[in-house]
N, C-alpha and C positions, 0 to 999 in steps of 0.2 A: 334709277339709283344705283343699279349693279354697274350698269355701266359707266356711269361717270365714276364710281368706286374702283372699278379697275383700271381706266384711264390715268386715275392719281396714280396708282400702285406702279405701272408701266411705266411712269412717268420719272419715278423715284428710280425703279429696273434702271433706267438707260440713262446712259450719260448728255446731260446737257451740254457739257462740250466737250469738244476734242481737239488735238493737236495737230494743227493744219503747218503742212511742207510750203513756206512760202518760197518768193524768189530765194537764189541762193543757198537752199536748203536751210533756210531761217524758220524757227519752228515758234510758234503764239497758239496762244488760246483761243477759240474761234467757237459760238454758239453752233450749236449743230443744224439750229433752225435756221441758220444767216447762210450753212454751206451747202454749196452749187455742185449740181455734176459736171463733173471733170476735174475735180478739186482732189490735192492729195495729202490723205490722213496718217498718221503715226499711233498704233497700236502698241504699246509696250505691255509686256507680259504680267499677265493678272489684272491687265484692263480686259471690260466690257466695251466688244466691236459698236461705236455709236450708229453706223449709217450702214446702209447693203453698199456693196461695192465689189471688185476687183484686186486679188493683189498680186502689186506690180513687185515688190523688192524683198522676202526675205522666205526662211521655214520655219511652220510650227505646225503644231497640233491643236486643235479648238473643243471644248466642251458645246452640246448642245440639246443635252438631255432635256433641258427644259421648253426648247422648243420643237424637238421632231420626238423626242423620246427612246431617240439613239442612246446607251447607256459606252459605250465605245467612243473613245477620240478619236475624230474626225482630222487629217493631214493636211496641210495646208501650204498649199506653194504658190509662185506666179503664173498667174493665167486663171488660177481658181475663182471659183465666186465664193464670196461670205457674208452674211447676212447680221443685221444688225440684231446685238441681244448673243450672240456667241462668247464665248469666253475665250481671253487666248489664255493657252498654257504656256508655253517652252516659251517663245522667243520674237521679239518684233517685227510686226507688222506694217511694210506699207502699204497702203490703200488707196485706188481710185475709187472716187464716190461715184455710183451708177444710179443712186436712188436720193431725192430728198429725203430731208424726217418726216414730207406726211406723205411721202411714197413708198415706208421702209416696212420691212416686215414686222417689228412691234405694233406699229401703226396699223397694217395690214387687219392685224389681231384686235387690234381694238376698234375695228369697222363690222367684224366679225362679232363681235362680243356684242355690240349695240344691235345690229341683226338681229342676233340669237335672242338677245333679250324680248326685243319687240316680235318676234314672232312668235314666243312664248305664249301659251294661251292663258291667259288670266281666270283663275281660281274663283269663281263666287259659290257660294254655299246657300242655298237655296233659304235659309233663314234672314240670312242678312238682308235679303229682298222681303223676306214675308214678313219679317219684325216689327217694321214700321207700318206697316198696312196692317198688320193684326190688329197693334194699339192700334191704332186709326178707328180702324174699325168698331173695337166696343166700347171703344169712349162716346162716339154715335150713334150704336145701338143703344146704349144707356140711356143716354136723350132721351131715344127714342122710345124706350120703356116708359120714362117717366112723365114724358109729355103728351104722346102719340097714341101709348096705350089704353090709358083713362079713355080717349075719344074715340077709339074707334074699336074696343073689347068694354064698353061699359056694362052689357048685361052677360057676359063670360066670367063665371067664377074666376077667382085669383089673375085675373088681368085686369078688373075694373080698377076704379078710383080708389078704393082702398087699400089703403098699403104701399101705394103705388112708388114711392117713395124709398120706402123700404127694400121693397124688391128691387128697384134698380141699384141699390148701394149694394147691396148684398148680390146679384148677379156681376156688379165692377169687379167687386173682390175678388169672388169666385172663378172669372172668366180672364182675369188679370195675368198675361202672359210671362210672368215672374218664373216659372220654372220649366216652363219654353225656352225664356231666352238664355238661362243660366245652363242648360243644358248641356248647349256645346263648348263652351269659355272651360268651363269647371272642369271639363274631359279633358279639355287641351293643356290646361295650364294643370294637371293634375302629371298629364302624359310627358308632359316639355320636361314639370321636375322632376320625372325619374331619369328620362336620358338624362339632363344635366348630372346627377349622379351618376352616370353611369359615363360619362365622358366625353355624351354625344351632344349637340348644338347647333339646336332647330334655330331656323332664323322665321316660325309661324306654324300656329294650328295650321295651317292649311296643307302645311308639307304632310302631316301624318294621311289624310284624306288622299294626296295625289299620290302615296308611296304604295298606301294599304293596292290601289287599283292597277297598280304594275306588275306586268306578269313576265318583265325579261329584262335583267339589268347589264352594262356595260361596264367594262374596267379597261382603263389604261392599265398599261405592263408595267413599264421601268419607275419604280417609285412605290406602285399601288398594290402590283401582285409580286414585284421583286423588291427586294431589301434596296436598289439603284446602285450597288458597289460592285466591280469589277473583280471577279476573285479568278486566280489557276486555277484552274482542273486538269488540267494533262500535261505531260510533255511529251512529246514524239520523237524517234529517230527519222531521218528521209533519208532512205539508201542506208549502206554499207555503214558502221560508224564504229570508231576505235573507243570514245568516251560512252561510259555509261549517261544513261539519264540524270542521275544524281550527281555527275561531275559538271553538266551542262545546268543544270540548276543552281549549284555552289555558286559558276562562274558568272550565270545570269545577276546571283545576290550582289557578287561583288561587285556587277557593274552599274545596276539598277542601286546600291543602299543609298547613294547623295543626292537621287535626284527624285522631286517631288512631281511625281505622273502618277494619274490612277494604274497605268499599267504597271509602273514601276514598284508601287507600294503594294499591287496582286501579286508579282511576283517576289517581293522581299517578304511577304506574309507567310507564302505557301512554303517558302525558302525554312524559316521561321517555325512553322509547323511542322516541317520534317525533320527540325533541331539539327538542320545543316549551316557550315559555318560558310562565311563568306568565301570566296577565293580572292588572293591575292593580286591586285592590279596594278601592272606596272604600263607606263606612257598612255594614261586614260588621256581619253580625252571627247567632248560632249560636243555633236551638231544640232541644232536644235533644226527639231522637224527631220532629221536624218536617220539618228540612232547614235550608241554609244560605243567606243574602238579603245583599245587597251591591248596589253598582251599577257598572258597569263604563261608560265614555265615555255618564253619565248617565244608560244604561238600568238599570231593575231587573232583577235574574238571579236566578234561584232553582234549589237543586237540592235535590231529597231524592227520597223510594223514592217510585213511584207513586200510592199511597194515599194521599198527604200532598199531591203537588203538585195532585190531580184536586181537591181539596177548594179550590185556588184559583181553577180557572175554571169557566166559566159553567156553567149546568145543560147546553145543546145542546153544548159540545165535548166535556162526559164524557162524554155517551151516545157521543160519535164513538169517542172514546176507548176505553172500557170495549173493546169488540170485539177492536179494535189489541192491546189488552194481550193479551189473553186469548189471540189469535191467534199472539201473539211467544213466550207462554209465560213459566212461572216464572224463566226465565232476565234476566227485565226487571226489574233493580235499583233503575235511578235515571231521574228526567227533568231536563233544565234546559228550564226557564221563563226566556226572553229577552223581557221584554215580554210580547206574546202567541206567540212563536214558541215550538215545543217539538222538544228533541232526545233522543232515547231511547236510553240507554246498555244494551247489553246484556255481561250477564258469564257467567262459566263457569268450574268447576272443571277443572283441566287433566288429562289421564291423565297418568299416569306413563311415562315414558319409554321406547318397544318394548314397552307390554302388551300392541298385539296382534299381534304377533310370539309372547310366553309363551302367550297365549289362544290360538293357532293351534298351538305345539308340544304344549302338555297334551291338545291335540284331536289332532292327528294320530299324536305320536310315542307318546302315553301313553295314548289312548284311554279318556283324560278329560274327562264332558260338566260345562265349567263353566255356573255359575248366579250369578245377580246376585241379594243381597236387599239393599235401600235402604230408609232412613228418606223418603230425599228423593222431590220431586215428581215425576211421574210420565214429564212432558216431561223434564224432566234426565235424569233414570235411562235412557231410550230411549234421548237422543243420546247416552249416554255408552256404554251397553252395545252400539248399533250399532257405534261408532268402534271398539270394543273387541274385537267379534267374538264377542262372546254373546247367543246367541239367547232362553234363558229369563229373563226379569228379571222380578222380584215389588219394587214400589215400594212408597212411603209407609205401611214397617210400623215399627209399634211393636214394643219389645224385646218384648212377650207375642206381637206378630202374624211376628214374626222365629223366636221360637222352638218355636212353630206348626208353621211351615213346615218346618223342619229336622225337628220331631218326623214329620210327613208322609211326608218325601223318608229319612228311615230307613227308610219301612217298605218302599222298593223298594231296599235296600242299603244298604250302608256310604259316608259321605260324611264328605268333609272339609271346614272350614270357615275361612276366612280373613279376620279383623278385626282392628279398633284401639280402639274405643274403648266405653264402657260399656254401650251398649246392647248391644253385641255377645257382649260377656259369657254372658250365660243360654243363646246358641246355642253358643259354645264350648265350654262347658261340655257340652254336649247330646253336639253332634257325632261321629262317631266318632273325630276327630282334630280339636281345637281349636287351629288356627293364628295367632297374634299379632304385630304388629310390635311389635319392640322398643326400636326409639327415638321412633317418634310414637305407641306406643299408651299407652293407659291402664295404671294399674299393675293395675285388677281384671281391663281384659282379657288381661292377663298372666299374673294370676294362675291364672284358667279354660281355661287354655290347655294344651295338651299339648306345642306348638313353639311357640319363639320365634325370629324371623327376626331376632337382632340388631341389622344392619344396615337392615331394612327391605325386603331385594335380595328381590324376588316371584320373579324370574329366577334363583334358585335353588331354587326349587319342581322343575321337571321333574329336576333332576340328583339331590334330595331324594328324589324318588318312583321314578326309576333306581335310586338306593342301599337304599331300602326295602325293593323287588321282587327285588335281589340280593342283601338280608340272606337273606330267606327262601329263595334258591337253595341259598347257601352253609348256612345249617344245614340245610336237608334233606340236601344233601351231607354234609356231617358227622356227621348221625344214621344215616346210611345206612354210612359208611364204620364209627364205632363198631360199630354192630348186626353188622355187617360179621365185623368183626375178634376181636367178643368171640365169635360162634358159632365162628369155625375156630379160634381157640383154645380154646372150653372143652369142644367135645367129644373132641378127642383128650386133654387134659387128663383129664377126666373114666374115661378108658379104662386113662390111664398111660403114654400113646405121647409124651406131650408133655414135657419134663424141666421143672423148677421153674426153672432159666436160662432158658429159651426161652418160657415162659408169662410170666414177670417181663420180657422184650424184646418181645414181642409186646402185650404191655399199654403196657407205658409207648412204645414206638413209636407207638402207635395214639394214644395220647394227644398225644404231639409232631407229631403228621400233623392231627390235627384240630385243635389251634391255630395251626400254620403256615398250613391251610388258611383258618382266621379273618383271619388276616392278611391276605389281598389283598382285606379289605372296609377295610385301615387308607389305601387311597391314595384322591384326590383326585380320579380320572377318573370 
């Protein structure tokens, strides 16, 4: 069911068709499932790439956070590969098709997701087996009380013919697994409505049961432990520089405020926050997939991603260069070009607000060891998982090299996993408890999901896995108190010491005591 639930959702994700390059550069509509490799596509900017391919004709930049968990745009030129389910940002796309739609990496994921799902181990509760066989059971012993026992206990006080009758009504009652089987239902559905107040969205009792016995849970990065927004943090001089910092920022605002790029809108933000005003731009002008050039009091100014601006200077300052980058790490988005001066904008995805505060209670209070698995680079994933307070972090995997690793970290126990968006999918799905945020994730990683976090609040995770650990208290209490209740009723029952009023008060008591007792999984602490 999950997975045919996320197949729709993926379905809806990607474009049914696309715009096919025919003869003569004549462009039509063309089902995605009708187009052949070696066919050529037209990607216009703020379309979803339909098919993996090659591009032959243009630059841009593509989003792909939802499927590696890269939070940074990815550059795009000819001879690259791109994958279908990308976003393009800046600027059109031609495309050779290298993959069908059911050879495309959406597809891919949703082969993955039905995997995961069937390899899932299926949940039964030791009642749901014994329930039926218990009824079974003393509905025949009953019989057999009242038919069997006359004949073969006739000269046995309180088993002969007398009574005989009586006592098996009164042992049915009494033995009548009514506050057995209400046990576990009453805990769950007691447990279900306080998360639902609380903003959380079990998809089954059974989730509380696999959560309580997890002893190491997993988080996706970008989305689930960061806020998923591109924000400045720094700005750098390289070498010698006549402009302060703060002039190379103004200039940055002026050239980034018209154009709609996440990095664009981190740097007019932080621009913003230092109540600096734009700088003046004269002969702007925009490459898409390049960067942006204007001249500011005469001088030429250029900014765009690294890779673009080194292709303007000389051979001896890239080799300078090349190291610096490399050194700064994948956090290094943009350079401005002043002249020959250069300022290095550094960015970063932000955590989420006290995560490691939540990362330090799941460790201490719940003696749960978290684990980071990331699409993103390896330098990001570190700084982010130090700041965080997790020690095991596995970076730049793919959704098959994600769901790998979950398959791995099962075989040392039950684990829980927390993500947003489609890559994350196939591990959710895996997990012993697939957890999702509900308002920035995807709808398939929703779907794969066993919890939804409504709200998105991670910081109700520890008081989630309190409430789990105490369904399972209270119905063992409650199997314990039925089990309880029906032996000291059904063997004096059984005897005739017990009156059919007293066997009918002792049952149905036992049953008002074992939902009463459900009850105190219905509050909020």
């Amino acid at each position: 069911k999950k997975a045919k639930s996320a197949l729709h959702n993926l379905n809806d994700l990607a474009p049914q068709f696309a715009t096919l390059l025919g003869p003569n550069e004549t462009l039509f509509q063309k089902s995605v499932r009708e187009i052949e490799i070696g066919e050529k596509i037209l990607v216009q900017t703020g379309e979803v790439v339909p098919l993996d391919g090659i591009v032959l004709v243009g630059r841009s930049s593509v989003n792909l956070v939802h499927l590696t968990g890269e939070s940074r745009p990815v550059p795009k030129s000819p001879g690259d590969e791109i994958v279908a389910g990308t976003f393009n940002l800046e600027a059109a796309l031609t495309i050779e098709v290298k993959k069908t739609n059911s050879d495309s990496t959406l597809s891919r994921i949703i082969r993955l997701i039905t995997e995961a799902t069937e390899a899932k181990p299926k949940v039964q509760r030791f009642l749901d087996r014994f329930g039926h066989r218990y009824a079974t059971g003393i509905i025949l012993l009953t019989l057999a009380i009242a038919l069997f026992f006359p004949l073969l206990f006739s000269q046995i006080p309180y088993l002969g013919k007398e009574g005989a009758l009586y006592r098996s009504l009164a042992f049915l009652i009494a033995a009548s697994p009514c506050a057995l089987i209400i046990a576990t239902p009453t805990a769950y559905l007691s447990a279900i409505s306080a998360c639902a107040r609380k903003g959380i969205l079990l998809k089954g009792g059974v989730t509380l049961d696999a959560l309580a016995q997890c002893k190491r849970i997993a988080f996706d990065k970008t989305g689930t432990l960061t806020k998923g927004e591109l924000n400045c943090i720094a700005i750098e001089p390289i070498g010698n520089t006549t402009h302060s910092t703060q002039k190379a920022l103004s200039i940055a605002y002026g050239l980034e405020r018209e154009v709609t790029h996440p990095i664009a809108r981190a740097i007019c933000n932080f621009a913003m926050q230092q109540k600096l005003p734009p700088a003046s731009i004269q002969e702007f002008r925009s490459t898409p997939g390049i960067g942006l050039e204007g001249k500011v009091e005469d001088r030429t100014v250029f900014i765009g991603l690294p890779e673009r601006v080194q292709e303007l200077l000389p051979s001896s300052r890239q080799k300078d260069l090349l190291p610096l980058l490399q050194k700064k790490g994948a956090n290094v988005l943009a350079l401005l070009l002043i002249e020959e001066e250069l300022f290095l904008f550094r960015f970063s995805d932000t955590l989420r607000d006290h995560i490691h505060l939540l990362i330090d209670q799941i460790k201490k209070d719940h003696s749960l060891i978290p684990i980071m698995l990331t699409g993103d680079h390896k330098e990001c994933a570190e700084e982010m998982g130090k700041a965080a307070g997790i020690d095991q972090i596995h970076a730049e995997l793919r959704p098959e090299d994600k769901l790998t690793k979950i398959t791995e970290l099962l075989k040392e126990g039950a684990l829980a996993m927390v993500g947003d968006g489609i890559n994350d999918a196939p591990s959710l799905a895996r997990a012993t408890v697939g957890i999702s945020m509900g308002k920035i994730g995807s709808s398939v990683a929703v779907d794969a999901s066993d919890v939804i976090l409504l709200n998105d609040d991670l910081h109700l995770l520890p008081w989630l896995v309190k409430k789990s650990r105490k369904t399972g208290k209270i119905v063992r209490q409650n199997l314990s108190l039925a089990l309880l209740l029906i032996t000291v009723a059904s063997i004096p029952s059984l005897l005739g010491l017990l009156p059919l009023w007293a066997a009918v008060l002792l049952h149905e008591g036992g049953t008002l005591l074992v939902g009463v007792n459900s009850l105190r999984l219905g509050t909020l602490k």
